[in-house]
NUTORBA-65562 format. One record per residue (C-alpha): residue number from 0; residue in one letter; x, y, z. Coordinates in pm, 1 decimal. Layout:
N
PT	n	res	xx	yy	zz
PT	NUM	A	X	Y	Z
...
END
This chain:
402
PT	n	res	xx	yy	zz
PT	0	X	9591.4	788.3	-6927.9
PT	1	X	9375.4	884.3	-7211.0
PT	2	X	9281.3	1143.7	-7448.6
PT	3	X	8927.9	1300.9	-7561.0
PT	4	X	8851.8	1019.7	-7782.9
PT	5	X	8864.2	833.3	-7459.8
PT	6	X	8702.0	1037.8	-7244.7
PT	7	X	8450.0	1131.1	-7475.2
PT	8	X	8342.8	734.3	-7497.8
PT	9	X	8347.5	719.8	-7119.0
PT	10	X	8107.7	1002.9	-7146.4
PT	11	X	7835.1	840.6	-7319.4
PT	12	X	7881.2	501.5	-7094.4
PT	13	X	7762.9	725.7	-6808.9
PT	14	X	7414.8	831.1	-7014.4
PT	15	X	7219.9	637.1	-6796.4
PT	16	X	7412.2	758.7	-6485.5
PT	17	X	7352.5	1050.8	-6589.3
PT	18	X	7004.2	1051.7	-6640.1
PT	19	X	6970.9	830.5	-6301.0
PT	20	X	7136.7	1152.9	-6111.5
PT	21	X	6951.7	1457.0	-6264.9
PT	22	X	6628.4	1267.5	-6224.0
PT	23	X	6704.9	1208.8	-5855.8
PT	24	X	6777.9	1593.2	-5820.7
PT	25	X	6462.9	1669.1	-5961.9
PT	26	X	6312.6	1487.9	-5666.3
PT	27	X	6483.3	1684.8	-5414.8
PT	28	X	6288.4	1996.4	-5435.8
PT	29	X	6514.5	2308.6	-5384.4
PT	30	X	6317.2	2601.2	-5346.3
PT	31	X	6446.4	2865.4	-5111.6
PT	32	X	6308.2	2883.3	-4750.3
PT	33	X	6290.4	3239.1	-4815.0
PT	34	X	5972.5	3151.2	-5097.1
PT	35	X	5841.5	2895.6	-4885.3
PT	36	X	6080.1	2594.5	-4953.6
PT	37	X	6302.8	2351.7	-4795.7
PT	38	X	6627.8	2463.3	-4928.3
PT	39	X	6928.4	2247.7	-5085.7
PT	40	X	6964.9	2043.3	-4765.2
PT	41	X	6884.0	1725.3	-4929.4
PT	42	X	7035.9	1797.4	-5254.9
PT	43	X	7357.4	1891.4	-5125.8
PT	44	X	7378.0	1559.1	-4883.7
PT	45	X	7320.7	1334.4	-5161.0
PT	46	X	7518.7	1525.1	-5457.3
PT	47	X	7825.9	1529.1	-5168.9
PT	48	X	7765.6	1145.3	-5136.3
PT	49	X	7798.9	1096.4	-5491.3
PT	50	X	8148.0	1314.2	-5516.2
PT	51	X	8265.5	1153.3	-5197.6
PT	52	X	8180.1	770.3	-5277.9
PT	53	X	8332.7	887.9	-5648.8
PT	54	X	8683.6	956.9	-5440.9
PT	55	X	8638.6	1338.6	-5415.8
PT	56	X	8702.8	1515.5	-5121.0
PT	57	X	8382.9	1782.8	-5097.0
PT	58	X	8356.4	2097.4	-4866.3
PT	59	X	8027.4	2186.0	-4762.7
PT	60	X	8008.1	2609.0	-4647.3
PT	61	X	7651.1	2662.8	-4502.9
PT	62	X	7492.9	3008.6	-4427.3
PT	63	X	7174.0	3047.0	-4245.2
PT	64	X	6946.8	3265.3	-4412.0
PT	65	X	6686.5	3481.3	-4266.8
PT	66	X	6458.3	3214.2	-4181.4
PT	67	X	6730.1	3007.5	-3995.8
PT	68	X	6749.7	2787.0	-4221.2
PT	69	X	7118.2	2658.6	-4362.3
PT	70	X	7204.4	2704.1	-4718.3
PT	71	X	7497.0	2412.1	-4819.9
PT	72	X	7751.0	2503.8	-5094.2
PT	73	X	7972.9	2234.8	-5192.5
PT	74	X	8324.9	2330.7	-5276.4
PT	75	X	8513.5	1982.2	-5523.8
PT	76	X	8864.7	2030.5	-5643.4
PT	77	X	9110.3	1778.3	-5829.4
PT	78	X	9470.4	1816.2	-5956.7
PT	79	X	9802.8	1976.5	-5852.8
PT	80	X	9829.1	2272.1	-6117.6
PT	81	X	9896.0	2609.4	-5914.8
PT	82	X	9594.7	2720.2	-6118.0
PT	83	X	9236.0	2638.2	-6107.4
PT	84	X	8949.4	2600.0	-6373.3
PT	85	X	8589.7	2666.1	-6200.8
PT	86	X	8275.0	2493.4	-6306.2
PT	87	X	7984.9	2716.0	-6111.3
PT	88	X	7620.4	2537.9	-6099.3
PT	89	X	7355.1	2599.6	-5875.1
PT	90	X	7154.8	2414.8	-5656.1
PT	91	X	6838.1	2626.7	-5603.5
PT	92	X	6549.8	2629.3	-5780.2
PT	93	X	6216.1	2808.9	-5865.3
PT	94	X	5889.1	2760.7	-5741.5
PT	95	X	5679.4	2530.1	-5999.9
PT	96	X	5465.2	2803.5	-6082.0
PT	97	X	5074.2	2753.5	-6150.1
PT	98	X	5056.3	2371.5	-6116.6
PT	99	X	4791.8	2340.2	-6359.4
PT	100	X	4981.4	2430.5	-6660.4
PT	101	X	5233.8	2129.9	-6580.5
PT	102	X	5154.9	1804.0	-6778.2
PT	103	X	5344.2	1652.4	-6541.0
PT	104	X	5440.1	1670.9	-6142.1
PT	105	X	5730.7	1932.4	-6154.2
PT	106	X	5903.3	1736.8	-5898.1
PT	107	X	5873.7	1386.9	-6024.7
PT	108	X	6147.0	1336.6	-6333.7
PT	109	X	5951.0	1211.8	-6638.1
PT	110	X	6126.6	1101.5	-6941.3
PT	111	X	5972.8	1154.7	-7256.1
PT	112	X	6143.5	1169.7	-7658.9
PT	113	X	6532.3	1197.1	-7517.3
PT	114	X	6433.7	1457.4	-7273.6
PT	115	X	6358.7	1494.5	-6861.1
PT	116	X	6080.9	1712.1	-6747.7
PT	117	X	6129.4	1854.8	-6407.8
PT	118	X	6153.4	2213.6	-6223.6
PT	119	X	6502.0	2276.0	-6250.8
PT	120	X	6612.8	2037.6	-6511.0
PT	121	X	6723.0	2298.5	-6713.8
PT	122	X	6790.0	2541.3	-6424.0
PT	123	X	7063.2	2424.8	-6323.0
PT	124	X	7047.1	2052.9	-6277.0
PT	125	X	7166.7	1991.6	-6655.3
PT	126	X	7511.2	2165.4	-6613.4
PT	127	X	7598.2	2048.3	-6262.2
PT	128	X	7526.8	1640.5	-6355.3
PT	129	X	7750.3	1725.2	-6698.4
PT	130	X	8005.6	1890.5	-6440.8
PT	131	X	8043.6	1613.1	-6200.8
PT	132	X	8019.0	1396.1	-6444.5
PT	133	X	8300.0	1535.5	-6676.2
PT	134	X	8520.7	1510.7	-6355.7
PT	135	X	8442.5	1181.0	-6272.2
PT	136	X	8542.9	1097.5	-6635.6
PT	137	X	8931.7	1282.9	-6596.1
PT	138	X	8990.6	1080.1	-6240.0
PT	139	X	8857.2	711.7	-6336.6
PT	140	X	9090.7	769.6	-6698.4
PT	141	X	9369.1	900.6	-6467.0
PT	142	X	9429.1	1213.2	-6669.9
PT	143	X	9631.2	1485.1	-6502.0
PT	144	X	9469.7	1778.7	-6589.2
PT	145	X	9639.4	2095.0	-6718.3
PT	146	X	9446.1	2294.7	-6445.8
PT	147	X	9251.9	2212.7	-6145.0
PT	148	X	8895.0	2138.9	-6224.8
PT	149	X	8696.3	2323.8	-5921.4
PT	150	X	8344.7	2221.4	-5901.5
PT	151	X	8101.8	2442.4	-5706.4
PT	152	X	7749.5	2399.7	-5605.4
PT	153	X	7626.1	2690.7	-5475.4
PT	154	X	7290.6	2782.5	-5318.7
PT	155	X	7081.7	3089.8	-5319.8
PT	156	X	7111.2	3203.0	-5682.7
PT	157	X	6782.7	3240.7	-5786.0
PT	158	X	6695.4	3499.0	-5521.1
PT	159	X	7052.8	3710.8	-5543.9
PT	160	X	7292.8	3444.2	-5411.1
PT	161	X	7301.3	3634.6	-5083.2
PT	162	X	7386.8	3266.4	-4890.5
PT	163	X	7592.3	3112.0	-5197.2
PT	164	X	7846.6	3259.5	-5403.4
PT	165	X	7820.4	3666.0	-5208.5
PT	166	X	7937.1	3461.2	-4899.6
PT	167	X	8171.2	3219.2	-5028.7
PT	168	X	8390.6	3464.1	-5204.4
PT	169	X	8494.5	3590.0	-4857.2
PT	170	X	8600.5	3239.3	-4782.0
PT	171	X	8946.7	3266.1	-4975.8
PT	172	X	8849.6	2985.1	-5236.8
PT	173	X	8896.2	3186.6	-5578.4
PT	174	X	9214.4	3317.4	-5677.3
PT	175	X	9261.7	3630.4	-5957.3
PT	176	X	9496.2	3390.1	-6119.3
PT	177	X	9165.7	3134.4	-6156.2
PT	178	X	8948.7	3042.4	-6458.7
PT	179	X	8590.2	3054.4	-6439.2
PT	180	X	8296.1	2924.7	-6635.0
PT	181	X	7921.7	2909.2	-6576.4
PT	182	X	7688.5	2690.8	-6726.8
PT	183	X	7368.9	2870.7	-6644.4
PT	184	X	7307.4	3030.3	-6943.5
PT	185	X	7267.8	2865.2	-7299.5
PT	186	X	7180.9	2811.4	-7645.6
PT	187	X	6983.0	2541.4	-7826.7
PT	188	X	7272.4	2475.8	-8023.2
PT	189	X	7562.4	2547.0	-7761.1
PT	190	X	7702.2	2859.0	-8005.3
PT	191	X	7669.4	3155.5	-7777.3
PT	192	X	7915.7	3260.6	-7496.9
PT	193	X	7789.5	3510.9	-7242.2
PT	194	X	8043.2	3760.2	-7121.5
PT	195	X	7798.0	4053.0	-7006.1
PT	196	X	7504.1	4084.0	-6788.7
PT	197	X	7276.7	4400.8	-6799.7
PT	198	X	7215.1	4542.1	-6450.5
PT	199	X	6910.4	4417.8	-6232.0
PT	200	X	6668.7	4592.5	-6077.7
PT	201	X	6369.8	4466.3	-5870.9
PT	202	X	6118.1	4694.1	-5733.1
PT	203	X	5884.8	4682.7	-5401.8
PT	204	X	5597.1	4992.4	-5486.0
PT	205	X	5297.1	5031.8	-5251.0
PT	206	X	5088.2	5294.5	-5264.6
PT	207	X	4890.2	5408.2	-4932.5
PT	208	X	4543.2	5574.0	-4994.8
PT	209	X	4191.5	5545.5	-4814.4
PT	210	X	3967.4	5225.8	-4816.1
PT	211	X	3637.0	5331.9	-4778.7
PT	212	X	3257.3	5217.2	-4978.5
PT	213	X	3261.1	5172.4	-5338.0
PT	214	X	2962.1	5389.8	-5349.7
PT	215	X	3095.7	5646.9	-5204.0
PT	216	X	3457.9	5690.9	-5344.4
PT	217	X	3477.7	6080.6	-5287.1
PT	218	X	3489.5	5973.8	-4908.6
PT	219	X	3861.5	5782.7	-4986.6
PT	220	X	4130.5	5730.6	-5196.2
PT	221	X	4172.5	5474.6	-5463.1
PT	222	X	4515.8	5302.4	-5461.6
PT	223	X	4398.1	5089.5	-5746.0
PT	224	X	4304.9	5347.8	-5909.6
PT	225	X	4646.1	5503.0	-5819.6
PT	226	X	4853.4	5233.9	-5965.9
PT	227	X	4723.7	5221.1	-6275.3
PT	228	X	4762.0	5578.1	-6366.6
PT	229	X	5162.4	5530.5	-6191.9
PT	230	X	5212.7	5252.1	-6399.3
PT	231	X	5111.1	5388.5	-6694.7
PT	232	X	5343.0	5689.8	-6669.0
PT	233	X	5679.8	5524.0	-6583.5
PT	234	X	5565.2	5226.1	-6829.6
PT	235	X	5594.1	5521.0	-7093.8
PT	236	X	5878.2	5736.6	-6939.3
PT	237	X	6130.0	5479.3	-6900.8
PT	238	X	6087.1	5306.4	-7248.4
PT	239	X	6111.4	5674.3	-7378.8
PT	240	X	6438.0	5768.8	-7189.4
PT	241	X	6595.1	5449.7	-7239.6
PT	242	X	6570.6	5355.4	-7550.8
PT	243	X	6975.4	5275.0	-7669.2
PT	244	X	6988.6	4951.4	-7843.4
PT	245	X	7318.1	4727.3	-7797.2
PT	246	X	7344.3	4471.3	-8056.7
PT	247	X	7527.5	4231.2	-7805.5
PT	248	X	7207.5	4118.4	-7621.5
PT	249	X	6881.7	3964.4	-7714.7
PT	250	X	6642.5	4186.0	-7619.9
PT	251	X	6909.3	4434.9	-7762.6
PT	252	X	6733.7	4723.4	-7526.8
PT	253	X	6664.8	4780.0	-7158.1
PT	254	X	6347.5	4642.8	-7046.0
PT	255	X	6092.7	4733.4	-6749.7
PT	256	X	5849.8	4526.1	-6674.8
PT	257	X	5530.0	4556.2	-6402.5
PT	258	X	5505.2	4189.7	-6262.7
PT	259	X	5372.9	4020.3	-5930.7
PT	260	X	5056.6	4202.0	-5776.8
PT	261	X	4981.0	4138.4	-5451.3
PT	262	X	4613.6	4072.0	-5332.7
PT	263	X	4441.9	4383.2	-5190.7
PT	264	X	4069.7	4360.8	-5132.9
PT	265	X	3811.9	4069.6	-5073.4
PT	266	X	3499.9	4229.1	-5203.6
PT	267	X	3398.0	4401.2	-5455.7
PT	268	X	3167.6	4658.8	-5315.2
PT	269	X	3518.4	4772.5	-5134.0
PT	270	X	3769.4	5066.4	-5269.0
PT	271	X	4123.0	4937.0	-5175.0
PT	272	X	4320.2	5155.9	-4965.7
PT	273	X	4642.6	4999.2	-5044.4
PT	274	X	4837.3	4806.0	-5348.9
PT	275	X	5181.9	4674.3	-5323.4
PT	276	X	5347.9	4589.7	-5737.5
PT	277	X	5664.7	4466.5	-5858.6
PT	278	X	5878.7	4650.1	-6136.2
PT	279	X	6176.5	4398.1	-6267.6
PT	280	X	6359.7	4624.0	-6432.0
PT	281	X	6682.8	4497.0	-6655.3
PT	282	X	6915.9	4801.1	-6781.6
PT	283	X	7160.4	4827.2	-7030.2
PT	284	X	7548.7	4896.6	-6900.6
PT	285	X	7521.7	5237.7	-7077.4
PT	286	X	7284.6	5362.5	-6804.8
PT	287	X	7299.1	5415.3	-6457.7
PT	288	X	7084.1	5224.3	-6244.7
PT	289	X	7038.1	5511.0	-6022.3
PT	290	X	6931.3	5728.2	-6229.6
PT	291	X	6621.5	5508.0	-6322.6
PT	292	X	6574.3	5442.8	-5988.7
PT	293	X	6523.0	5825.7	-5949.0
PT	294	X	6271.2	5832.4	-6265.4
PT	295	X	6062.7	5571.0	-6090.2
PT	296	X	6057.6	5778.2	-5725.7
PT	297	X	6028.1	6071.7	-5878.7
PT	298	X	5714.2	6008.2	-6125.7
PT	299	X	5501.3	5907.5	-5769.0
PT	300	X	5545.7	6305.0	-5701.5
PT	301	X	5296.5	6420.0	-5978.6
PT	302	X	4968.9	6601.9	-5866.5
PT	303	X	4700.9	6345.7	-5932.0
PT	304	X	4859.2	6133.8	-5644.8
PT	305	X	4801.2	6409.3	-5409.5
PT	306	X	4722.3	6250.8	-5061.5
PT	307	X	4878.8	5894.7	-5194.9
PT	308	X	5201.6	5757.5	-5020.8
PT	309	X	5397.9	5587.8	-5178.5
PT	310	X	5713.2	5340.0	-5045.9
PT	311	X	5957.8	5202.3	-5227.7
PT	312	X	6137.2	4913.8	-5125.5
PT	313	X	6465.4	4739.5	-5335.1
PT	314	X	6423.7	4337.6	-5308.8
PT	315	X	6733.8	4312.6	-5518.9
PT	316	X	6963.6	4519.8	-5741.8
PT	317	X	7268.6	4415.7	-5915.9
PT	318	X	7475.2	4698.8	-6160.8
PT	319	X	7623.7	4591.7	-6443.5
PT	320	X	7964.1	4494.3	-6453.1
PT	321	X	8249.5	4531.6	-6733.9
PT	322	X	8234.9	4251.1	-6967.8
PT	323	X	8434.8	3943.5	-6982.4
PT	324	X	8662.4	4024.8	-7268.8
PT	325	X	8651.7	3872.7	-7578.9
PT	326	X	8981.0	3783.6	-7613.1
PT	327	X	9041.6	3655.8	-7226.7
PT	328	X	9233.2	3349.7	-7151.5
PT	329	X	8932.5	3194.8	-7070.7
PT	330	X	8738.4	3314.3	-7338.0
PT	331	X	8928.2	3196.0	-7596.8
PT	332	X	8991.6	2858.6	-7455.5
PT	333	X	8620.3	2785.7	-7425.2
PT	334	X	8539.5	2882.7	-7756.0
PT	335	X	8834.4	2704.9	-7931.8
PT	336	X	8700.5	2422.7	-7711.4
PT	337	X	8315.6	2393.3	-7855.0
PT	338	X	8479.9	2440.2	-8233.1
PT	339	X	8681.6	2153.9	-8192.6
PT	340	X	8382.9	1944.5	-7973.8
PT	341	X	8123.0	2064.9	-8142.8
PT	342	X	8267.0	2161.9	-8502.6
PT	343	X	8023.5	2538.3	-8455.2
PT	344	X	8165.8	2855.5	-8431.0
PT	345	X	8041.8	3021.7	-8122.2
PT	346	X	7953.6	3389.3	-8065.2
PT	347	X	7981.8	3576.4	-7774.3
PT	348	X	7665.5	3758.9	-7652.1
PT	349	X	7546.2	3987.5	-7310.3
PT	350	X	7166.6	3893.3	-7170.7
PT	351	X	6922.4	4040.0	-6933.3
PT	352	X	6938.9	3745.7	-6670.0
PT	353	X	7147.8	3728.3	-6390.7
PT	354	X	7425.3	3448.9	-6283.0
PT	355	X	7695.6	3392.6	-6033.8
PT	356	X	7930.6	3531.0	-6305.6
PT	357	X	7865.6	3838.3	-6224.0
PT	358	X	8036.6	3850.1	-5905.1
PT	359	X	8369.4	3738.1	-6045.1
PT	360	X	8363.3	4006.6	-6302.5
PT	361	X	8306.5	4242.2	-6011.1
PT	362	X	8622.4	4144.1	-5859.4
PT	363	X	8829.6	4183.9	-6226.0
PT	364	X	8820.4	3798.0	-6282.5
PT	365	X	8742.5	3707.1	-6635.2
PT	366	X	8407.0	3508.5	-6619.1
PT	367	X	8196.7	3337.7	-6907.1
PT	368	X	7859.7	3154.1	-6918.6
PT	369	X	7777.3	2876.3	-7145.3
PT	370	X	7552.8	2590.5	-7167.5
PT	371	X	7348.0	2398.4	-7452.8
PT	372	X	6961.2	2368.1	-7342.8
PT	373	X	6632.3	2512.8	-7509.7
PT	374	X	6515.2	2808.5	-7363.9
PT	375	X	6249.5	2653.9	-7127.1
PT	376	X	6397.2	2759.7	-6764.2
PT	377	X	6101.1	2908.4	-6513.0
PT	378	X	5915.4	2785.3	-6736.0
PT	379	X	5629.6	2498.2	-6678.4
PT	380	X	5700.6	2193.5	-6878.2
PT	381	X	6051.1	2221.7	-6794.6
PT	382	X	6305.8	1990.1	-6915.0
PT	383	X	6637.9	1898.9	-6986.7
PT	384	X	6762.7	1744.2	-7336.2
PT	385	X	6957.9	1401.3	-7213.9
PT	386	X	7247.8	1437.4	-7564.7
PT	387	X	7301.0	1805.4	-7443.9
PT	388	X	7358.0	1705.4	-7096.4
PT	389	X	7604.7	1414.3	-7251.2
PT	390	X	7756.0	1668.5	-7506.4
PT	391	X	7818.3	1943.6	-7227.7
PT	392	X	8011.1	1697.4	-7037.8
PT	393	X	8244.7	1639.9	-7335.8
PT	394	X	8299.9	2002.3	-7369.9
PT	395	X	8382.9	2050.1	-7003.7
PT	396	X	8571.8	1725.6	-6998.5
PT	397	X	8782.5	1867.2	-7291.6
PT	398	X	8840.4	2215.6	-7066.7
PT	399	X	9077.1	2027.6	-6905.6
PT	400	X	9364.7	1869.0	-7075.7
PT	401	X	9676.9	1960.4	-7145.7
END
């Protein structure tokens, strides 16, 4: 049996463990088949491997999404407490992103000044190694823990975790009476706590017009021209309307943003008849998403778009929940955990991204999101700091004793 002083050394023996795993996930690309990947197959078999050959007994729950393909979650627990502590990482990743702009291949780990470059270093490979790593620590010291430590890797998250987390809390696996915590969102110093999301909304627009000559444009219909003028207009209108500020996120307002364009004509000589845009909308709790929703449709009605269609399409939308409070079990254990770890005082904050939290605090089960990384995730270049990976573990480790 041991204490943190114990398991903290233990810790830092596995650095180069550590290091050997995340660097191995980087390898296993885990892009959803949905974008064009191959899924978290591969990462799944060999992170399961890893638990089992550690002792662990590991649960895999795959759902095939659209394209057939399955999409592994792996389900880890250890102790005999009645109650459960989750740690919640996921095994997806983004796309690398314009490959130019990467100094180095975003699937081959390079290690460079204490860090690892990689797509999805940061996102989420960081927090899952520190996870499995902080568990592996509590069973080879022999430490009864004073809850179950539940480790999940779940798939699908960075597309709306239709095939990991949606699905798998139907399976029975989370109890109200459970703890949850989800390192997928952080700060470079490890002092903020997330315990509120802002609603999500991601917008399809096309707009249908006429293709015809560019030197004869009175003989069509410019959806270009169409989608700049509707852009413009809810660009203004919804930065007017919602304008509250809330002081517990960074951006402390609601933000819409016009993003992926898809490719309309070859030539140049050609007026396009048709342009399909993105809106990624993120909205503050104090406003309902359908009521911006209703802005957007309704601004597409005005009279210079006469003889435009227009379709509108929802790729994903998530409402705000109620926040994690403050003063939650779990809430208050985590933070009185990173004082003691980490001697900082941590703050508790709400942000504009989305995690698997979300769907806990849906369900009235207190949720929080924490992690210690730069802010570098989607980003090219992206990498992983190898002492915040170690230091996370501690923290985690710590979670757990009685």
């Amino acid at each position: 049996m041991g204490g943190i002083k114990e398991l903290n050394g233990l810790i830092d023996g596995y650095e180069k463990e550590m290091v050997a795993t995340l660097s191995q996930m980087v390898r296993l690309p885990a892009v959803s088949p949905v974008n064009g990947g191959k899924g978290e197959v591969k990462k799944a078999a060999y992170l399961k491997d890893l638990l089992e050959r550690w002792g662990f007994k590991v649960k895999t729950y795959a759902y095939k999404d659209p394209t057939g393909s399955p999409r592994p979650n792996l389900i880890a627990k250890y102790g005999n407490a009645k109650r459960t502590l989750w740690l919640l990482s996921h095994l997806d990743v983004v796309a690398e992103g314009e490959r130019a702009l990467w100094k180095t291949d975003p699937f081959t780990p390079a290690i460079k000044d204490g860090k690892i470059f990689g797509r999805g270093t940061t996102d989420n490979g960081q927090s899952a190694v520190a996870s499995i790593f902080a568990l592996k620590a509590l069973k080879e010291l022999g430490i009864e823990p004073k809850y179950n430590v539940g480790i999940g890797l779940v798939a699908d998250e960075e597309i709306g975790s239709a095939y990991g987390i949606a699905k798998l809390m139907n399976e029975g696996i989370f109890k109200a009476s459970d703890m949850y915590v989800v390192p997928d969102v952080g700060a470079a110093d490890g002092s903020e706590i997330e315990i509120v999301e802002k609603s999500a909304l991601w917008l399809k627009v096309t707009i249908h017009g006429k293709q015809v000559h560019a030197s004869t444009p009175e003989q069509g219909l410019n959806a270009f021209r169409c989608m700049v003028r509707y852009l413009a207009k809810v660009d203004e209108l919804l930065h007017k309307k919602y304008k509250k500020k809330d002081s517990l996120f960074d951006p402390n307002v609601s933000t819409f943003e016009m993003t992926k364009h898809e490719k309309n004509v070859d030539s140049t000589n050609i007026i396009p008849g048709k342009e399909v845009f993105y809106i990624d909308s993120r909205i503050l709790p104090q406003y309902e998403v359908d009521k911006v929703l209703g802005d957007i449709k309704r601004l597409s009605k005005g009279k210079e778009f006469k003889g435009a269609r227009f379709e509108f399409e929802i790729i994903q939308r998530e409402d705000a929940t109620k926040p994690t409070k403050s003063s939650s079990e779990i809430a208050r254990l985590l933070a009185n955990t990173i004082r003691k770890q980490r001697r900082i005082k941590p703050r508790f904050i709400g942000i504009g991204g989305g995690t698997v939290a979300a769907f806990f605090r849906r369900k009235g089960m207190p949720a929080v999101c924490w992690s210690t990384c730069d802010p570098v995730a989607h980003q090219p270049n992206e990498y992983a700091k190898i002492k915040d990976m170690v230091a996370d573990a501690k923290v985690f480790a710590a979670l757990f004793l009685k």
